[in-house]
C-alpha positions in Angstrom: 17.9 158.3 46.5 20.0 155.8 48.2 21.7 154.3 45.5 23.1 157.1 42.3 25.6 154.5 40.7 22.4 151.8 40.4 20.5 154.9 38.8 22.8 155.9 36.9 23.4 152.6 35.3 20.2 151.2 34.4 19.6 155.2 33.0 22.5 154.5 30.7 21.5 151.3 29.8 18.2 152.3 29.2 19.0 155.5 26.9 21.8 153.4 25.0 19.8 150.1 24.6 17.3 152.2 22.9 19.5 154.4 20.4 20.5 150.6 19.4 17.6 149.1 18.9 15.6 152.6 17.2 18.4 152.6 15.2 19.0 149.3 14.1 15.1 149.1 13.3 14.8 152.6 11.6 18.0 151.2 9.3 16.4 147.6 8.6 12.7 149.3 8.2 14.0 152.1 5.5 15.8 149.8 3.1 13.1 147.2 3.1 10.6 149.7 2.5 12.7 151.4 0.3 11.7 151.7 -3.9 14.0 152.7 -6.5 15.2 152.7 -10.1 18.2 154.8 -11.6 21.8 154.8 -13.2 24.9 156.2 -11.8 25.4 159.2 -14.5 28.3 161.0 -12.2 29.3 161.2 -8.8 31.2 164.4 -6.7 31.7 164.9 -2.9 30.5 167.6 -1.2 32.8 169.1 1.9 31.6 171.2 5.2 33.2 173.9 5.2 35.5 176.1 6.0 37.9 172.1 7.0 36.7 169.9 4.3 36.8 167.1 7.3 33.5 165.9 6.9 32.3 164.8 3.2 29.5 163.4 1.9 29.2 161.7 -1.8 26.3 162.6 -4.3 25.4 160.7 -7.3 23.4 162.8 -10.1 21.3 159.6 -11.1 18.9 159.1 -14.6 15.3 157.7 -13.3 13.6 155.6 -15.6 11.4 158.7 -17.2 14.7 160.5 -17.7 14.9 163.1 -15.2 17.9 164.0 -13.7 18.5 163.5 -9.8 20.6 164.5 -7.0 20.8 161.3 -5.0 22.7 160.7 -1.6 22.5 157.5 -0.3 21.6 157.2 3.6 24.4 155.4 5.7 24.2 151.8 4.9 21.6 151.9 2.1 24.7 150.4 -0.5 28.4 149.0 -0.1 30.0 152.0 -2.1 31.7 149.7 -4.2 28.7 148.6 -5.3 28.1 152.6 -6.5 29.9 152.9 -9.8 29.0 155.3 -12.9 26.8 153.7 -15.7 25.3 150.7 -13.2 21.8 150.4 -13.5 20.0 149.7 -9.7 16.6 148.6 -8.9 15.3 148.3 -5.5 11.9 147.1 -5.3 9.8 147.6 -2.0 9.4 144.9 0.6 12.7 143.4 0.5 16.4 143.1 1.1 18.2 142.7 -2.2 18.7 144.9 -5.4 19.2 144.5 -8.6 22.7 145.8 -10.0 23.1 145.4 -13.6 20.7 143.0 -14.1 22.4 140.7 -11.3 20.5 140.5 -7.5 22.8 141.2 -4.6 21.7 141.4 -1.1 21.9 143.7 1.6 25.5 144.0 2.6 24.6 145.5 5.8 21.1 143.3 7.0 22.9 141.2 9.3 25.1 143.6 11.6 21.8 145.9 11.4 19.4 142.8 12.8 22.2 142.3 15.4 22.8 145.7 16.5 18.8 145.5 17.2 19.2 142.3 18.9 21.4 144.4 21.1 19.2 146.5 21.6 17.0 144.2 23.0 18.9 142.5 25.4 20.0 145.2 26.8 16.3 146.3 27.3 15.8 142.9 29.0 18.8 143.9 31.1 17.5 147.1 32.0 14.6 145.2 33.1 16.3 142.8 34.7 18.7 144.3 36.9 15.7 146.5 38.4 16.0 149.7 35.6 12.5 150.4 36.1 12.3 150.3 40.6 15.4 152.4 39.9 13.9 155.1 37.8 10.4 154.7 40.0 12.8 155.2 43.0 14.3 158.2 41.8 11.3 160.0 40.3 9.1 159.5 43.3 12.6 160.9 45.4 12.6 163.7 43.0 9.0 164.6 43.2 9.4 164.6 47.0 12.4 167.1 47.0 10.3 169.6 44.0 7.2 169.6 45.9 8.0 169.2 49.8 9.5 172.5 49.1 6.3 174.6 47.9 
């Protein structure tokens, strides 16, 4: 392998262009497909121990047959601000805005989601390219040389 920074880079590229875009779509796919109906009874924040440095809220919520329900939101599901005790939600499937006390808001978050997957994507198209994928053939037909010339 004649060239470890070009390998090196397009591996990076390639790894990190595709967290972004798996990411962004995982994040855009699970609130579209997303379905829910509740009221914000209480709140409380729950620490990792033993440094209480990493906290995470919960929201005991009333569903619409009256159960009670332990509810933690996944990272940009809802603005918190839009999280406050008594408010009714409703999310219904296949799309990007809920209901909030009778009142449709959108998707704080679709838009830096869609462009972190746009991201994604163009750095996939760079990857491409700039020669990612002669750069990882090169090195993986290099590598099979050195394993098995050896035998």
């Amino acid at each position: 392998m004649e060239n470890v920074l070009r390998f090196v880079f397009t591996t990076l590229l390639l790894v990190w262009s595709s967290v972004a875009f798996s990411t962004g779509l995982w994040s855009i796919g699970a609130t579209y497909f997303y379905t829910g109906r509740f009221t914000i009874e209480s709140h409380h924040d729950v620490c990792e121990q033993p440094l209480n440095n990493r906290c995470v809220a919960h929201y005991e919520v009333r569903r619409p047959d009256g159960e009670l329900d332990d509810f933690v939101p996944f990272i940009y599901q809802f603005d918190p601000s839009y999280l406050v005790e008594g408010w009714t939600f409703a999310k219904n499937r296949w799309g990007f805005s809920y209901e909030i006390n009778g009142a449709q808001k959108p998707w704080p978050y679709l838009w830096s989601r869609v462009e972190w997957t746009l991201l994604g994507i163009g750095g996939l198209s760079v990857w491409y390219f700039v020669g990612g994928p002669g750069a990882l053939k090169g090195w993986l037909r290099d590598f099979r040389r050195q394993v098995f010339s050896k035998a």
